[in-house]
NUMAR-528769 format. One line per 5 residues: number of its first residue (from 1); their letters; for each residue y, z, x of N, C-alpha, C. Coordinates in nm, 3 decimals. Example, Ala and Ser with C-alpha at 12.3 -4.5 7.8 and 13.67 -1.06 7.14 Angstrom:
residues 2
1 = AS = -0.569/0.780/1.319/-0.450/0.780/1.230/-0.330/0.780/1.320; -0.225/0.708/1.285/-0.106/0.714/1.367/0.003/0.787/1.290
end
This chain:
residues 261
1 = XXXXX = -0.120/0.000/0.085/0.000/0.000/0.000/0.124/0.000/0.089; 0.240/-0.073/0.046/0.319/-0.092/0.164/0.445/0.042/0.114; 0.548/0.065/0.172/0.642/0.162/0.187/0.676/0.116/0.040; 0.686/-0.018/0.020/0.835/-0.030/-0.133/0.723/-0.013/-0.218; 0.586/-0.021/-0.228/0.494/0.000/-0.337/0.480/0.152/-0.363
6 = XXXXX = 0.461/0.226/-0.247/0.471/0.315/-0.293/0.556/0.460/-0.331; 0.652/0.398/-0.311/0.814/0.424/-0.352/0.833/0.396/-0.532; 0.742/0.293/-0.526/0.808/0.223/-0.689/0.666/0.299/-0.771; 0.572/0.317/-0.681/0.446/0.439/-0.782/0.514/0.563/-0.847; 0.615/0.612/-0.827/0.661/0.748/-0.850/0.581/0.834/-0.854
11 = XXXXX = 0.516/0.829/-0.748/0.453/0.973/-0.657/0.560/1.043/-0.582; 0.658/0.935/-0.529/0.788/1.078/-0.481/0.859/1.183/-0.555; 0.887/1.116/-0.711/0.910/1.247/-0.780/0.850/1.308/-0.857; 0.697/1.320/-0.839/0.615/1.402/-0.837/0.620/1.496/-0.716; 0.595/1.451/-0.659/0.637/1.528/-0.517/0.770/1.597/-0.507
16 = XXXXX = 0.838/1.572/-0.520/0.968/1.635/-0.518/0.963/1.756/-0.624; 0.945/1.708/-0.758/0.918/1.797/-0.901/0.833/1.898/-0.867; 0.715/1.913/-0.748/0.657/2.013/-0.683/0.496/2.017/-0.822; 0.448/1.864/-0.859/0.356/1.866/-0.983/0.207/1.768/-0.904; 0.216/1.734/-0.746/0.112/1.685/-0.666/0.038/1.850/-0.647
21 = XXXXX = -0.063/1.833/-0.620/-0.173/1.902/-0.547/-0.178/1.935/-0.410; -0.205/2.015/-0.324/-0.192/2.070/-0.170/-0.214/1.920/-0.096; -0.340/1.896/-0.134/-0.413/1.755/-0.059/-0.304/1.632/-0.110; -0.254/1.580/-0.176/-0.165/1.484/-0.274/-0.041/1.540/-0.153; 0.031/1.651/-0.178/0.195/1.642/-0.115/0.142/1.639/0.058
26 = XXXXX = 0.013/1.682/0.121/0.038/1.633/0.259/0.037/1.482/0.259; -0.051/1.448/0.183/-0.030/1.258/0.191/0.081/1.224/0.195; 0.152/1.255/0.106/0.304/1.227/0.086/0.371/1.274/0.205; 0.338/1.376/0.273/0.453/1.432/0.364/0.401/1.324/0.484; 0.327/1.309/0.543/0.231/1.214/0.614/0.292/1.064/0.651
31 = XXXXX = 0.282/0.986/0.498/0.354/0.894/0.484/0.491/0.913/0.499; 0.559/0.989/0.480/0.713/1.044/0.522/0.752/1.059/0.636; 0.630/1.054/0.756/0.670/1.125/0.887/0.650/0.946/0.921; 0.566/0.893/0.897/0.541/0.777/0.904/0.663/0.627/0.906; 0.674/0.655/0.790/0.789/0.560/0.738/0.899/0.619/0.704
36 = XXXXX = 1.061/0.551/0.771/1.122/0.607/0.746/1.187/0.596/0.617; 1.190/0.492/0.551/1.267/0.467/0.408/1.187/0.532/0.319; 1.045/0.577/0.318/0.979/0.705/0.207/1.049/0.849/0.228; 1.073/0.866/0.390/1.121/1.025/0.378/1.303/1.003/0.316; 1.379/0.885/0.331/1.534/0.890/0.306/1.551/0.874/0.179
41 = XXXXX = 1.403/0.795/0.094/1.359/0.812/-0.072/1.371/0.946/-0.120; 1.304/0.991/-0.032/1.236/1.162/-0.112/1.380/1.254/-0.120; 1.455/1.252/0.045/1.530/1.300/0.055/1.734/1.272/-0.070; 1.696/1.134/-0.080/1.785/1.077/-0.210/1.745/1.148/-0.361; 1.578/1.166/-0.377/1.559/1.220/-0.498/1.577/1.377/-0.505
46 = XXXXX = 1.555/1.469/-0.399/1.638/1.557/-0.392/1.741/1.592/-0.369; 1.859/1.502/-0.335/2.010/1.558/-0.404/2.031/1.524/-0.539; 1.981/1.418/-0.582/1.988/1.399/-0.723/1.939/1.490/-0.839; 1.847/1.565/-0.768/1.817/1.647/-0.891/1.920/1.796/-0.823; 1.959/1.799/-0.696/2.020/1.930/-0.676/2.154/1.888/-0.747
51 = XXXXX = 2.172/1.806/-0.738/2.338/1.738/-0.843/2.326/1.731/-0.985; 2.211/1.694/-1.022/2.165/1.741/-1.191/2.146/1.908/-1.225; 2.107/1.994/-1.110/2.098/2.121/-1.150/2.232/2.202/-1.121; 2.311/2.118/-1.083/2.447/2.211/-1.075/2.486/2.188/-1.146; 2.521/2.053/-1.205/2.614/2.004/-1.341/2.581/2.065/-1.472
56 = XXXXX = 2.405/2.102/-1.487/2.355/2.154/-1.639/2.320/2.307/-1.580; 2.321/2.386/-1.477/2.286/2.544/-1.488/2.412/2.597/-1.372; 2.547/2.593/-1.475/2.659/2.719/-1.409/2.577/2.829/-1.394; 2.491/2.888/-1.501/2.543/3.027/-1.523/2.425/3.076/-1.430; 2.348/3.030/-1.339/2.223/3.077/-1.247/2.334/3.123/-1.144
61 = XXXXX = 2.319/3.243/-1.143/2.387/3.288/-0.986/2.286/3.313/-0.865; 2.344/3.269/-0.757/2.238/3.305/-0.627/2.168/3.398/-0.604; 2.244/3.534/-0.650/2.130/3.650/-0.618/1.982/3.645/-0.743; 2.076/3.584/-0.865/1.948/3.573/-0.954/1.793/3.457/-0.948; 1.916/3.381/-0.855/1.797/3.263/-0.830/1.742/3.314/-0.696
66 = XXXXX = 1.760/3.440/-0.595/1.688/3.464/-0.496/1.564/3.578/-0.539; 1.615/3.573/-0.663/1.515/3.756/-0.750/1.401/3.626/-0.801; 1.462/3.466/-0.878/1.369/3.433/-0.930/1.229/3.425/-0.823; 1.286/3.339/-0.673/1.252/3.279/-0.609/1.176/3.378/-0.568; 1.166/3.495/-0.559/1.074/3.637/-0.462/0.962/3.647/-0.558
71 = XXXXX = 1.003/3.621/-0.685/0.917/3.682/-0.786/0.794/3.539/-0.796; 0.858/3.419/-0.752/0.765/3.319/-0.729/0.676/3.332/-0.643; 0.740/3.344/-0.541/0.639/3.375/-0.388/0.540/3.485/-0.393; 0.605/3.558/-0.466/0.539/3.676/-0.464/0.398/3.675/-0.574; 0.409/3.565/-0.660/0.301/3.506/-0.761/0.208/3.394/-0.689
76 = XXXXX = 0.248/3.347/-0.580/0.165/3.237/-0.564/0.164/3.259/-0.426; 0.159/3.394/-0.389/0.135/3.452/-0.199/0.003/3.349/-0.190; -0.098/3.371/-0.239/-0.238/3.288/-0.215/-0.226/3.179/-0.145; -0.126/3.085/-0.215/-0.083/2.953/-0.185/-0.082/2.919/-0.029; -0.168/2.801/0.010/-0.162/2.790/0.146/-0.013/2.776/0.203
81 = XXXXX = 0.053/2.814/0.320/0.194/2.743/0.289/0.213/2.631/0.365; 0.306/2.534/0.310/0.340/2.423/0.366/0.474/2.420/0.451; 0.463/2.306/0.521/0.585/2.280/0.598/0.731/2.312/0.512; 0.853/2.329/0.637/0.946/2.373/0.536/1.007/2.282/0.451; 0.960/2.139/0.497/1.035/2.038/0.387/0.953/2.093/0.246
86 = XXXXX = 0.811/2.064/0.271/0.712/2.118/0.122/0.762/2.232/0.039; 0.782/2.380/0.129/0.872/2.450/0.045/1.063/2.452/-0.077; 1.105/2.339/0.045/1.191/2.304/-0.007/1.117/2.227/-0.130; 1.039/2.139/-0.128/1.028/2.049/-0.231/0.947/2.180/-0.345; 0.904/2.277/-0.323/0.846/2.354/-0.429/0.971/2.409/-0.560
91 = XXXXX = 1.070/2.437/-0.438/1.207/2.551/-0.515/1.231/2.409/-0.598; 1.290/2.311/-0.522/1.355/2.189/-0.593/1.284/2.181/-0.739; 1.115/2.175/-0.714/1.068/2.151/-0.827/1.081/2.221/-0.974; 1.073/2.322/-0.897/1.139/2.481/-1.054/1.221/2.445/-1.068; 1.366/2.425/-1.020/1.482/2.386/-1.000/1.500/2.256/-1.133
96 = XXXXX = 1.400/2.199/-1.126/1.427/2.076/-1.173/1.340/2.097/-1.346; 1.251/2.211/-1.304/1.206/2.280/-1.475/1.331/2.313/-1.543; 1.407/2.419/-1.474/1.510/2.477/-1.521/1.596/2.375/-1.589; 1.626/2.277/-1.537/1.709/2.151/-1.562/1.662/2.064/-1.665; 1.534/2.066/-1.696/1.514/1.995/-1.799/1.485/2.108/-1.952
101 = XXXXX = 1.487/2.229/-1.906/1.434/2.348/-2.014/1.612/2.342/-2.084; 1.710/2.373/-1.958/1.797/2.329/-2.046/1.893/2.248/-2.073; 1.846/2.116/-2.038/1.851/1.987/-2.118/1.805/1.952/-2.258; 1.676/2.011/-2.297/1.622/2.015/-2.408/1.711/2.101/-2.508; 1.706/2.227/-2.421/1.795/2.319/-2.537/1.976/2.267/-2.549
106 = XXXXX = 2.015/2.224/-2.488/2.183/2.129/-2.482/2.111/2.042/-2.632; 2.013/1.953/-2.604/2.006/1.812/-2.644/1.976/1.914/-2.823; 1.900/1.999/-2.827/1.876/2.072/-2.972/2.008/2.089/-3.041; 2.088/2.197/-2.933/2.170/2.207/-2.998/2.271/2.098/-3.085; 2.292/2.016/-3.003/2.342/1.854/-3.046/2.297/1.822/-3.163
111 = XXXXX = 2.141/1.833/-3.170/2.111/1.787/-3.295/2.113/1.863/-3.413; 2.111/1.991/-3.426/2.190/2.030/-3.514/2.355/2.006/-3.530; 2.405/1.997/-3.435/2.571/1.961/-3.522/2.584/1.853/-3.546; 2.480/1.751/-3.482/2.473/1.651/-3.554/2.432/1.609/-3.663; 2.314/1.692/-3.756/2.265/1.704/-3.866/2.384/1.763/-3.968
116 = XXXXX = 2.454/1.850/-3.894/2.550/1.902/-3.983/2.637/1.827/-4.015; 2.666/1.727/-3.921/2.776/1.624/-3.914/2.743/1.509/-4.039; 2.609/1.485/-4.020/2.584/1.401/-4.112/2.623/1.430/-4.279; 2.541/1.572/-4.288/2.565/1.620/-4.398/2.646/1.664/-4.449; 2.803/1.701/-4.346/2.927/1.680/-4.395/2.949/1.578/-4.439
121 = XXXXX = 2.927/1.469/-4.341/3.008/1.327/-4.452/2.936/1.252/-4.531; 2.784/1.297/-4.555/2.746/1.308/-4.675/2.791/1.358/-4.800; 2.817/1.430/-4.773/2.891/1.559/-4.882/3.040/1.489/-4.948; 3.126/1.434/-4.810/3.265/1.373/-4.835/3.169/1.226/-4.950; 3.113/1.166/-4.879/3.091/1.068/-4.934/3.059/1.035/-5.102
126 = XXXXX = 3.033/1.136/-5.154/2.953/1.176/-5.282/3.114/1.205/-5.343; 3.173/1.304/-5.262/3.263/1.343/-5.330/3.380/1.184/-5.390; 3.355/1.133/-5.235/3.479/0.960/-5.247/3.422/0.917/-5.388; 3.286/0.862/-5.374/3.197/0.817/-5.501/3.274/0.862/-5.621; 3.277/0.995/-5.661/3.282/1.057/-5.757/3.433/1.063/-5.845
131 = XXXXX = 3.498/1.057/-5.707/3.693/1.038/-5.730/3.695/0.923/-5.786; 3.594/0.786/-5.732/3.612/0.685/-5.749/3.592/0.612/-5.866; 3.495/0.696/-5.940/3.399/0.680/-6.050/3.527/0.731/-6.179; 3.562/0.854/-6.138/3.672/0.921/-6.227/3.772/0.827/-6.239; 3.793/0.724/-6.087/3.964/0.641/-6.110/3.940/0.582/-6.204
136 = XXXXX = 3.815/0.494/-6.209/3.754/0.402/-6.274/3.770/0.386/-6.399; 3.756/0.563/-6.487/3.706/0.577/-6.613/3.909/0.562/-6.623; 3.914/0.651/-6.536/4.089/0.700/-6.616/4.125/0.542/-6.638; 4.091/0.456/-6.538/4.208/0.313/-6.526/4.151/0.250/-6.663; 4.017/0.233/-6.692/3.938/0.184/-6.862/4.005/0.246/-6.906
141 = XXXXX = 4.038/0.377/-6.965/4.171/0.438/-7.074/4.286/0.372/-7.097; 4.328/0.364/-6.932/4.478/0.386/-6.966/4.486/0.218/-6.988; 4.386/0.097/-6.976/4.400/-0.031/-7.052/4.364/-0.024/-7.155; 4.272/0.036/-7.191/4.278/0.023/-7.353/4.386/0.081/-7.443; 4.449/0.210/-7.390/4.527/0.213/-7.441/4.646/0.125/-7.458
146 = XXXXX = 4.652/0.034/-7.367/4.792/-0.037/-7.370/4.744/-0.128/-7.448; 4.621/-0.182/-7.448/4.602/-0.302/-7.558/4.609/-0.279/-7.666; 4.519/-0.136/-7.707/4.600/-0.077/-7.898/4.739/-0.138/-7.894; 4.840/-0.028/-7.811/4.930/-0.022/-7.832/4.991/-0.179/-7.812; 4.957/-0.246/-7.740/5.058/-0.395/-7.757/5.006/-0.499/-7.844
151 = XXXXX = 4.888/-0.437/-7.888/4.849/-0.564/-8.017/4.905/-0.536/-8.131; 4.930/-0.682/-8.161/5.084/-0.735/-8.257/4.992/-0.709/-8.398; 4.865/-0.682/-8.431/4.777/-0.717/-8.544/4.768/-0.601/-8.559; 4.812/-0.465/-8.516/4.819/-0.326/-8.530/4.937/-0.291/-8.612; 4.939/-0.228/-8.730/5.047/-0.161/-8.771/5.040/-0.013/-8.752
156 = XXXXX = 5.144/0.061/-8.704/5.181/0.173/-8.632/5.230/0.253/-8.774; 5.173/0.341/-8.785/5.158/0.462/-8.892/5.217/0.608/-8.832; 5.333/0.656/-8.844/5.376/0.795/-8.818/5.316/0.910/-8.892; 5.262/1.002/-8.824/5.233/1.085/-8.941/5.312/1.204/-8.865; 5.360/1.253/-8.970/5.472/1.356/-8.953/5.391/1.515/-8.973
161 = XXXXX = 5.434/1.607/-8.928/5.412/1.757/-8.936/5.394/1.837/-9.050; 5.325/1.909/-9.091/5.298/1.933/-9.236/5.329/2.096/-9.218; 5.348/2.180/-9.329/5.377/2.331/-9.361/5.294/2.402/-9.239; 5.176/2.380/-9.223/5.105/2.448/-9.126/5.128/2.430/-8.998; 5.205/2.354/-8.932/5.230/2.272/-8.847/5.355/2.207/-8.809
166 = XXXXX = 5.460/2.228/-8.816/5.626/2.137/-8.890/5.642/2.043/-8.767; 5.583/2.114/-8.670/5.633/2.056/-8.491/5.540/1.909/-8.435; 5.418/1.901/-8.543/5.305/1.836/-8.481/5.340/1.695/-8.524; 5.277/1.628/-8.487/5.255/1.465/-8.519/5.183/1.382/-8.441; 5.141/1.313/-8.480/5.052/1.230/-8.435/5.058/1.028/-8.481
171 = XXXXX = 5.042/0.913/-8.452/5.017/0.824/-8.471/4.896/0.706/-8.482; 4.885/0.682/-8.589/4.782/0.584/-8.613/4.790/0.421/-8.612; 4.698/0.333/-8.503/4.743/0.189/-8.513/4.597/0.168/-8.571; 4.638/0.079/-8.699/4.530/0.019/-8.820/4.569/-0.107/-8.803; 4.468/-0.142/-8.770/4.430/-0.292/-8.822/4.406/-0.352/-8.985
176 = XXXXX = 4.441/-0.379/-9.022/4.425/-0.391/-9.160/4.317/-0.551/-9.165; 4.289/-0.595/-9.090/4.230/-0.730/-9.102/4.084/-0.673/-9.059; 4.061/-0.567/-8.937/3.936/-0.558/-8.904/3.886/-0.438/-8.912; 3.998/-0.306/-9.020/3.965/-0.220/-9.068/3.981/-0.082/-8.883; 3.989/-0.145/-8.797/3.964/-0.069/-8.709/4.055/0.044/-8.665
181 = XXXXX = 4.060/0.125/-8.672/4.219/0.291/-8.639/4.145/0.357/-8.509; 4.272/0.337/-8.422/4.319/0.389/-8.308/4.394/0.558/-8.359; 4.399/0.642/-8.316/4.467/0.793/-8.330/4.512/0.827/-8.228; 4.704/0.849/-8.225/4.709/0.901/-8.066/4.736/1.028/-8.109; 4.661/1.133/-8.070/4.705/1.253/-8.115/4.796/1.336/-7.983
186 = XXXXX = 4.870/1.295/-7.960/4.935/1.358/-7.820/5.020/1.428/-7.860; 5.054/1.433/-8.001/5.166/1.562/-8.078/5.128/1.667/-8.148; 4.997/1.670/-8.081/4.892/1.785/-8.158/4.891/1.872/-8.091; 4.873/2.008/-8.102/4.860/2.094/-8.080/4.712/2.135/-8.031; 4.682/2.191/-7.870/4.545/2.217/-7.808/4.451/2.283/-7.960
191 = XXXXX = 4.372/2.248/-8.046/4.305/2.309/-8.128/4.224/2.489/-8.040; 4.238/2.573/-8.163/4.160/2.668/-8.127/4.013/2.676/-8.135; 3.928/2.778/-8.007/3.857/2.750/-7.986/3.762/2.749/-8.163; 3.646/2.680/-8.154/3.582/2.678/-8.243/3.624/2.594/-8.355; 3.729/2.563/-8.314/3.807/2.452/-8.432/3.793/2.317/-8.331
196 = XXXXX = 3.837/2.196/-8.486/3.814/2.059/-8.429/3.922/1.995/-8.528; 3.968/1.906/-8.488/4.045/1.814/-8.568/3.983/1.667/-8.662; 4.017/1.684/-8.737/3.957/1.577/-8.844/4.030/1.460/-8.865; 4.018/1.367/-8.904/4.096/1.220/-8.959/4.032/1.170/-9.077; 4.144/1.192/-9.160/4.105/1.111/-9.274/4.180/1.023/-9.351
201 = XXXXX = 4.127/0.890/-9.424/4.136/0.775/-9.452/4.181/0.819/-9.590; 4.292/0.826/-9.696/4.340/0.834/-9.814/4.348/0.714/-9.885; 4.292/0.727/-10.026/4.337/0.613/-10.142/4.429/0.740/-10.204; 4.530/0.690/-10.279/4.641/0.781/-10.377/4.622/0.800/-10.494; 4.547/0.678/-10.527/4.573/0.736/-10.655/4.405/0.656/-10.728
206 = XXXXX = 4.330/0.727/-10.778/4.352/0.888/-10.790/4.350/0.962/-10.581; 4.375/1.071/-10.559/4.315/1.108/-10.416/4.200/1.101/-10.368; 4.184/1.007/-10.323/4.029/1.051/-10.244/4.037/1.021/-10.069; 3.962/1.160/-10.006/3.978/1.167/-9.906/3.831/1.100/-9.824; 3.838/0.982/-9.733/3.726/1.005/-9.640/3.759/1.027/-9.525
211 = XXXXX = 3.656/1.099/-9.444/3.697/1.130/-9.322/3.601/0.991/-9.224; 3.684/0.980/-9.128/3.684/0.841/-9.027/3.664/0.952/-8.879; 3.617/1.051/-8.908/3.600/1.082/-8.740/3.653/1.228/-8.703; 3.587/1.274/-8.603/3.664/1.408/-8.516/3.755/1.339/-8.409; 3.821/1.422/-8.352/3.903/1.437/-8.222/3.782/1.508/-8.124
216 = XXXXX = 3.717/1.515/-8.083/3.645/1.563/-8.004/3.683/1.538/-7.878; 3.649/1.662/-7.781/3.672/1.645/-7.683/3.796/1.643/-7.636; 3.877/1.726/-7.731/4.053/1.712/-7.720/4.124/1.752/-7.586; 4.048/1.858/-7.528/4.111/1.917/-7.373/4.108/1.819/-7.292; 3.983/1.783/-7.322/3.964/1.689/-7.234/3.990/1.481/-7.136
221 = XXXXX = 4.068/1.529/-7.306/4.094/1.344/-7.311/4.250/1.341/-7.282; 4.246/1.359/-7.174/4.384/1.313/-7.118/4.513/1.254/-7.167; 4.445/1.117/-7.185/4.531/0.974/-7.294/4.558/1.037/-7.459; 4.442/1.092/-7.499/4.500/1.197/-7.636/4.502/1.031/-7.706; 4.410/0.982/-7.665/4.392/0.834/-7.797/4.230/0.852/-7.793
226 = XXXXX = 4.257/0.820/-7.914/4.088/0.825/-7.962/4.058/0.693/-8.052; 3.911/0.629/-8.064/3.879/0.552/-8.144/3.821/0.676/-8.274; 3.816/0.582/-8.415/3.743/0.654/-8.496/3.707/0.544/-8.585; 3.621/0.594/-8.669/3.554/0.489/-8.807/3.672/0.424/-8.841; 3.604/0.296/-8.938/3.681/0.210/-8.942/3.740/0.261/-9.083
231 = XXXXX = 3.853/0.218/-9.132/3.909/0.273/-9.288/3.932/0.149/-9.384; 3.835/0.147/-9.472/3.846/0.050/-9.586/3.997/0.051/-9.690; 4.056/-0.015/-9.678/4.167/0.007/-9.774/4.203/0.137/-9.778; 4.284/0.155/-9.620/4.332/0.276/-9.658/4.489/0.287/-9.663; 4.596/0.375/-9.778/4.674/0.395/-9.808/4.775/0.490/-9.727
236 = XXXXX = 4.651/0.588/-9.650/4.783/0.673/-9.605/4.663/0.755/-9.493; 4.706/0.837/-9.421/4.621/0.898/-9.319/4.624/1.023/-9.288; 4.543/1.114/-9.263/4.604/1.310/-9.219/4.531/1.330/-9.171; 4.539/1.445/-9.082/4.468/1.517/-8.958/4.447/1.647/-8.974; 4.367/1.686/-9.049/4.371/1.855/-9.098/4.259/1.945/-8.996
241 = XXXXX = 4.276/2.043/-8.944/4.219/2.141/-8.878/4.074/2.196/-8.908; 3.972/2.168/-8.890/3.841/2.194/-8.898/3.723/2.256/-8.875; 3.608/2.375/-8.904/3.578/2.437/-8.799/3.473/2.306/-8.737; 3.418/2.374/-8.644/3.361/2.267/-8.518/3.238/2.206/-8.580; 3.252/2.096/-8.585/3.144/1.992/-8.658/3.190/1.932/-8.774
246 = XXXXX = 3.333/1.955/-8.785/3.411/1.917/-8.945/3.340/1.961/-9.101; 3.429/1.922/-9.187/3.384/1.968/-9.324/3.370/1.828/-9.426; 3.324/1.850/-9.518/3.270/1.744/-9.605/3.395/1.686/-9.669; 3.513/1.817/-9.659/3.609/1.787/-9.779/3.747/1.835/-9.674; 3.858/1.776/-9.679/3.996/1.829/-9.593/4.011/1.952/-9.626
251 = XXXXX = 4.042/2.056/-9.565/4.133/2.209/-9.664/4.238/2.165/-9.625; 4.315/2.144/-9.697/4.441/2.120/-9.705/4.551/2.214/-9.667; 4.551/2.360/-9.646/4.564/2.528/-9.613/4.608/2.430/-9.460; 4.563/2.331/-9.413/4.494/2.308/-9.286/4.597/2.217/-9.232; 4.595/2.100/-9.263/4.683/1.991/-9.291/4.793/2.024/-9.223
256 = XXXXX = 4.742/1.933/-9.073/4.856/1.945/-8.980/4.962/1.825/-9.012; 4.927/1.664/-9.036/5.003/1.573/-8.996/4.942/1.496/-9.127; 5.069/1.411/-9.179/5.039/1.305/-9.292/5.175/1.198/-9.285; 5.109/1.086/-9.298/5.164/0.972/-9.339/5.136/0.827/-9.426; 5.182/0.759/-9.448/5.172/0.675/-9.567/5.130/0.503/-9.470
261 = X = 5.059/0.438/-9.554/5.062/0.314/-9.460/5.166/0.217/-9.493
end
């Protein structure tokens, strides 16, 4: 085997790492005394790892690494001993455990803040989604509302404030061709809890009341326009106060808002 073959075997940093066998590192030392570009190899792979163990272990101080080093010798006295390059290459080799024990633990830690990292902008991401989803719904409102309101085939119904109520009002756009009523109730008053607001569709004469729908969901609807049932020939419109799930019949006691078509 020639010098560059066995240079490129990486038996030198085995050798160096201190992980050859008694019989294995004299070969190596052998060939080293031999050729000179194997011993200026070996000698290159040990500053490299003495330059990797300074950069990743500050906190080893000398007296602690001379307590480790006694407590080694002192475990492996048996050990035939080798030349002093071989010893050097033994320390190097611990040296170079140490360096990868905490490399591993550096590289762990990483991966937890990197897991965390992820799952932060996971977290943002859901949240963007979710803002985005909300713009979405608000921007569908606030066009439909403008189309009620700018279609010319809508007639606009005031309904004014009633005894129970003098301050309230509300507006209705009826279609009279496709029966369909829009309600902006934005002059209503937050209903109390357990209460709901009603809409109902009036003929005059004689009175008869149907109801076309709740306000449901009143806190919540921003725009304060609502769709409701459609109203067959209807004459006039009111919004009377309800408990939650509405009633069969208006109480009139109730009767926030009325107007005429």
């Amino acid at each position: 085997m020639t010098p560059n073959e066995y240079i490129e075997s990486g038996i030198l940093e085995l050798y160096v790492y201190g992980l050859l066998s008694e019989s294995e590192s004299e070969a190596v030392a052998q060939m080293a005394a031999k050729h000179p570009e194997i011993n200026n190899e070996i000698i290159a792979i040990e500053k490299a790892i003495i330059n990797i163990s300074t950069s990743f272990s500050p906190f080893l101080s000398a007296e602690n690494f001379e307590k480790i080093k006694a407590k080694l010798d002192l475990k492996y006295s048996k050990v035939i001993p080798m030349e002093p390059q071989n010893n050097r290459t033994r320390y190097l080799g611990w040296a170079a455990a140490a360096v990868l024990f905490i490399g591993l633990g550096y590289q762990y830690i990483n991966l937890d803040k990197t897991k965390l990292q992820v799952a932060t902008v996971e977290g943002e991401k859901i949240k963007l989604e979710e803002a985005l989803v909300n713009s979405e719904i608000k921007y569908k409102q606030t066009q439909d509302a403008l189309a009620v309101v700018r279609d010319v085939k809508n007639t606009v119904i005031t309904l004014g404030g009633q005894a129970v109520a003098p301050t309230s009002y509300a507006k209705v756009y009826y279609n009279k061709e496709t029966q369909v009523v829009y309600v902006d109730a934005a002059g209503l008053p937050e209903p109390p809890e357990g209460k709901v607001y009603q809409v109902w569709a009036l003929k005059l004469n004689p009175l008869t009341p149907t109801s076309i729908g709740l306000l449901a969901d009143f806190s919540k609807d921003n725009q304060k326009l609502f769709a409701v049932d459609k109203a067959n020939g209807a004459e006039a419109f009111g919004i009377t106060l309800e408990p939650a799930g509405g009633s069969v019949s208006p109480t009139m006691e109730q009767l926030y808002t009325l107007g005429k078509v």
